[in-house]
DSSP file (Angstrom, degrees, kcal/mol; ACC not computed):
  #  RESIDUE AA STRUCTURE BP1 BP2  ACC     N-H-->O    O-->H-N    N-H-->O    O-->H-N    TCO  KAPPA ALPHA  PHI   PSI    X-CA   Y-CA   Z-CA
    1    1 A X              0   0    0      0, 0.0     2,-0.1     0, 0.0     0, 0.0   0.000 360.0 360.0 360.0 150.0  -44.5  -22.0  -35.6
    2    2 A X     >  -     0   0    0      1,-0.1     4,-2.6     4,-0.0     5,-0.0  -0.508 360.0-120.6 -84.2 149.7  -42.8  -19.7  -32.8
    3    3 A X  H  > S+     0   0    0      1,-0.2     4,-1.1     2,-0.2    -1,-0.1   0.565 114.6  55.7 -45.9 -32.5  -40.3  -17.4  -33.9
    4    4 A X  H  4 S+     0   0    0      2,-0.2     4,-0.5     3,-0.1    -1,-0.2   0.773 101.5  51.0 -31.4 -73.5  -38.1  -18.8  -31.9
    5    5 A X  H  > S+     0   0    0      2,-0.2     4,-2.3     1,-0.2     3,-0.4   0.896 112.5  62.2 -55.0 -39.6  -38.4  -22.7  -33.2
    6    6 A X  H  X S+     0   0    0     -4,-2.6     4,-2.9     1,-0.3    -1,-0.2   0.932  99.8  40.4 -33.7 -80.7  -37.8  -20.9  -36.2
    7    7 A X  H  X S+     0   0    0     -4,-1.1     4,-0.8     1,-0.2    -1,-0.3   0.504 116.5  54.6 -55.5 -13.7  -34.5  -19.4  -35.8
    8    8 A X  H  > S+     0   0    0     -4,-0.5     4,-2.8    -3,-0.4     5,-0.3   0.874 109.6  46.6 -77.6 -60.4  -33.3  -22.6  -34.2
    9    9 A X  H  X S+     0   0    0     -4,-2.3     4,-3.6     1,-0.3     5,-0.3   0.940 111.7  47.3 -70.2 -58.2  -34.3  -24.4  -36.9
   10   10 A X  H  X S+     0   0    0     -4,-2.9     4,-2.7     2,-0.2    -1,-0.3   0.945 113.6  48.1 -16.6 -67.7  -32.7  -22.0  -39.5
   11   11 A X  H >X S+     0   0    0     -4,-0.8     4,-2.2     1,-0.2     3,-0.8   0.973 112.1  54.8 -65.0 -42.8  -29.3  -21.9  -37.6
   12   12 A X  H 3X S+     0   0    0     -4,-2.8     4,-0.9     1,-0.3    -2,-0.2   0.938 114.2  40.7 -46.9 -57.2  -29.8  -26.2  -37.4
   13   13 A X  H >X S+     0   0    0     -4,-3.6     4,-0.6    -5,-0.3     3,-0.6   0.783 108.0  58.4 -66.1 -24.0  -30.1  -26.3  -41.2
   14   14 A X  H <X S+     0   0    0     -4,-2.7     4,-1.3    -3,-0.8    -2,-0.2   0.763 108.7  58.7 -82.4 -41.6  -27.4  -23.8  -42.0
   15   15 A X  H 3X S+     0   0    0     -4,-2.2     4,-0.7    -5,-0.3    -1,-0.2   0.641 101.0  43.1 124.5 150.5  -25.7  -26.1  -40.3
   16   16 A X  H <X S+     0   0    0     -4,-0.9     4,-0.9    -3,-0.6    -2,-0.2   0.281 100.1  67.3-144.7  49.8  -26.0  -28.6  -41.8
   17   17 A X  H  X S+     0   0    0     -4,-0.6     4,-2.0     2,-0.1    -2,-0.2   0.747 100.5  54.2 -55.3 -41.7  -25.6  -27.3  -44.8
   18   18 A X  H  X S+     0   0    0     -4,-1.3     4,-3.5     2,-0.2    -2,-0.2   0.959 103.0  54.2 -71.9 -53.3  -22.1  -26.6  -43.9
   19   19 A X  H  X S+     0   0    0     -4,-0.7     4,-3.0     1,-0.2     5,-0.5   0.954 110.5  54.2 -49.6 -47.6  -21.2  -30.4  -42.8
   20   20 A X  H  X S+     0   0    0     -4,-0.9     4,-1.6     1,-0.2    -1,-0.2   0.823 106.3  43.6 -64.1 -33.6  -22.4  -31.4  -46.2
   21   21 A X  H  X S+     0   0    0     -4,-2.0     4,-0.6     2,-0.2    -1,-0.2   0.572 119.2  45.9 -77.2  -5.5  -20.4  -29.3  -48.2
   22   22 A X  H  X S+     0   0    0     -4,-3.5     4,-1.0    -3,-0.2     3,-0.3   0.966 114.6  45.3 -71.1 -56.1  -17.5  -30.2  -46.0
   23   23 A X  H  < S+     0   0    0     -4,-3.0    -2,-0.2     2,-0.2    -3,-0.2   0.823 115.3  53.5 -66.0 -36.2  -18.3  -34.1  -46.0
   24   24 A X  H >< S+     0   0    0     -4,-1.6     3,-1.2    -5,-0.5    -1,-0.2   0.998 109.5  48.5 -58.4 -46.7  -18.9  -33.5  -50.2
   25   25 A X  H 3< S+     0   0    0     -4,-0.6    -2,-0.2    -3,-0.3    -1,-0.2   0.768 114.5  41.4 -49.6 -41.3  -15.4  -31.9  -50.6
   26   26 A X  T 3< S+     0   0    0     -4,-1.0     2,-0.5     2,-0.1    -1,-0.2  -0.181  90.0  98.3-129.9  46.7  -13.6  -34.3  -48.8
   27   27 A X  S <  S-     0   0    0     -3,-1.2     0, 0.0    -5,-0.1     0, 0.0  -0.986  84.0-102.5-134.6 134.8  -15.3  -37.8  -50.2
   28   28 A X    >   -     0   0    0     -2,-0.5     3,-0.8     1,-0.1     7,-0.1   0.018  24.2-120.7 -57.9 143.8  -13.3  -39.5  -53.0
   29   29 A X  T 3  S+     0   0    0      1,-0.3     6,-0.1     2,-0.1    -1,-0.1   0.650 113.8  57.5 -92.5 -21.7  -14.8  -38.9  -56.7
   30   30 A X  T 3  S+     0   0    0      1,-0.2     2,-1.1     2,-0.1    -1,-0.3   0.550  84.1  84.8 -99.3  16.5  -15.3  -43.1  -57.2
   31   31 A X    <>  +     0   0    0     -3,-0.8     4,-3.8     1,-0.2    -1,-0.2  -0.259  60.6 153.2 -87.5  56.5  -17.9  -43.4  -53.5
   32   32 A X  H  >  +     0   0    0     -2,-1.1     4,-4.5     2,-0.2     5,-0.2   0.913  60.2  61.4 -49.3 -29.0  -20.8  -42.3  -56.1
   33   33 A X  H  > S+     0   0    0     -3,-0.3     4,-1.4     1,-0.2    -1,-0.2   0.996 109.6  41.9 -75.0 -56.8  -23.2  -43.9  -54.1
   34   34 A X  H  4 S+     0   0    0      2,-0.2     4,-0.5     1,-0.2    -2,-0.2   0.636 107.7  59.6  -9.7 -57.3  -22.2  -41.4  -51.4
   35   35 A X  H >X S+     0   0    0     -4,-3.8     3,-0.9     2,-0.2     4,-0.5   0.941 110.6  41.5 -19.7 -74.0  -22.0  -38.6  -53.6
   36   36 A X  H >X S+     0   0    0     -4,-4.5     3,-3.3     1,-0.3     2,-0.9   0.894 112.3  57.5 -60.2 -79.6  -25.5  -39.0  -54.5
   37   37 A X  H 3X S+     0   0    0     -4,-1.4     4,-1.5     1,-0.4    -1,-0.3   0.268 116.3  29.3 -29.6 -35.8  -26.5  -39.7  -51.0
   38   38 A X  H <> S+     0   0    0     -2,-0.9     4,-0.7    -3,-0.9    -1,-0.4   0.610 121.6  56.3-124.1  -8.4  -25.2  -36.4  -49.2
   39   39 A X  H <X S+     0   0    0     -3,-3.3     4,-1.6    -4,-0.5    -2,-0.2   0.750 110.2  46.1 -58.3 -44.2  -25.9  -34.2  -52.8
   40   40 A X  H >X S+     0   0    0     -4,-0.8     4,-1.7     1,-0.2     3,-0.5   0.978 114.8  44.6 -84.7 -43.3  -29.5  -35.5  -52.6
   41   41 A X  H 3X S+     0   0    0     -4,-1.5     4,-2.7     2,-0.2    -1,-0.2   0.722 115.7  56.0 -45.1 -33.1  -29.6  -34.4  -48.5
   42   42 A X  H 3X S+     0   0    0     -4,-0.7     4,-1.3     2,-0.2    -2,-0.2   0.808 102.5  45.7 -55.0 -32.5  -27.8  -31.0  -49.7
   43   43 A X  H XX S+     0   0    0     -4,-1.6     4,-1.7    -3,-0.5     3,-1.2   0.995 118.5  50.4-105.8 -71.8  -30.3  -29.9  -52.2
   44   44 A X  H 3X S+     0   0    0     -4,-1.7     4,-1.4     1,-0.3     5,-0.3   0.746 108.1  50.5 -22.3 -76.7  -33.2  -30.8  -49.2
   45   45 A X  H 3X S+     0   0    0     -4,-2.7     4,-1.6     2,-0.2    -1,-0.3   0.767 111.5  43.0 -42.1 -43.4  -31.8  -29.2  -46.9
   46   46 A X  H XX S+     0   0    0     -4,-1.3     4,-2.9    -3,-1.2     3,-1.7   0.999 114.8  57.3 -62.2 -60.2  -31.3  -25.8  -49.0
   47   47 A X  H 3X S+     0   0    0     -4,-1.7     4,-0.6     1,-0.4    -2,-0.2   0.843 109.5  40.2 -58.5 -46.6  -34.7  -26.5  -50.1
   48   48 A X  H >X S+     0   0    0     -4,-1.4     3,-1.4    -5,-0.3     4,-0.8   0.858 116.0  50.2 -62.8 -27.3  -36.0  -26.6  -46.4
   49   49 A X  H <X S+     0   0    0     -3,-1.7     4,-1.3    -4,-1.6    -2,-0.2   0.840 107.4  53.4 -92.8 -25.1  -34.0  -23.7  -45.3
   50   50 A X  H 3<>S+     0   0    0     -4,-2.9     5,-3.4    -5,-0.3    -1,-0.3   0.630 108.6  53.4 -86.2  -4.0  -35.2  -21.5  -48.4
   51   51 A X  H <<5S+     0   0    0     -3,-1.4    -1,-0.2    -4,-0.6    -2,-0.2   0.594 114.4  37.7-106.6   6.2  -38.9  -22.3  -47.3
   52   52 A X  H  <5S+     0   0    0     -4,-0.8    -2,-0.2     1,-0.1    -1,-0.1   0.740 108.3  59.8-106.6   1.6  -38.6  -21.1  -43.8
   53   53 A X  T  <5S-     0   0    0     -4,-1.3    -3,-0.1    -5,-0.1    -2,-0.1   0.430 116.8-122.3 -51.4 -28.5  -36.4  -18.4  -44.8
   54   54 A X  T   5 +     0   0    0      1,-0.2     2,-0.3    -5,-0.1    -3,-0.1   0.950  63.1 152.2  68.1  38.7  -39.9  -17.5  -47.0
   55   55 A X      < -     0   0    0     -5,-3.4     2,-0.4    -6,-0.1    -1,-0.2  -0.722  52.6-124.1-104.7 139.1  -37.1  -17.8  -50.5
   56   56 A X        -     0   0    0     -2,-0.3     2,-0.3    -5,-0.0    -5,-0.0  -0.754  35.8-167.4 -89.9 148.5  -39.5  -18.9  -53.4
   57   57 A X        -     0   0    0     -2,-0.4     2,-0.6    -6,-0.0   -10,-0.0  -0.882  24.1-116.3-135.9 150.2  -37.8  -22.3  -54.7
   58   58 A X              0   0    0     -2,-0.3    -2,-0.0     1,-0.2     0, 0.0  -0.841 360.0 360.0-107.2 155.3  -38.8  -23.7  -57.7
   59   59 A X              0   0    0     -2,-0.6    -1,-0.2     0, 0.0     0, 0.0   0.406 360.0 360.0 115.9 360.0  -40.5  -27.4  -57.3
């Protein structure tokens, strides 16, 4: 992968990382199914960003 695609892709996950911890914060405690839904896309997304970042992850 180019160095380049890289650093796009980085700044793309970073984010949205950010949207998700907005969109977690501001979604009502009884939309659980929701919760999960954008908790289980957070923790991907950190998980993608920490392997092109070349962050050891466990899993």
């Amino acid at each position: 992968m180019s160095k380049t695609r890289k650093l796009v892709l980085i700044k793309a996950y970073e984010a949205m990382e950010i949207g998700l911890q907005q969109r977690i914060a501001s979604t009502p405690v009884n939309q659980d199914k929701q919760l999960l839904h954008d908790f289980t896309q957070f923790y991907r997304t950190k998980g993608k960003l920490a392997r092109l970042k070349g962050v050891s992850v466990n899993g």
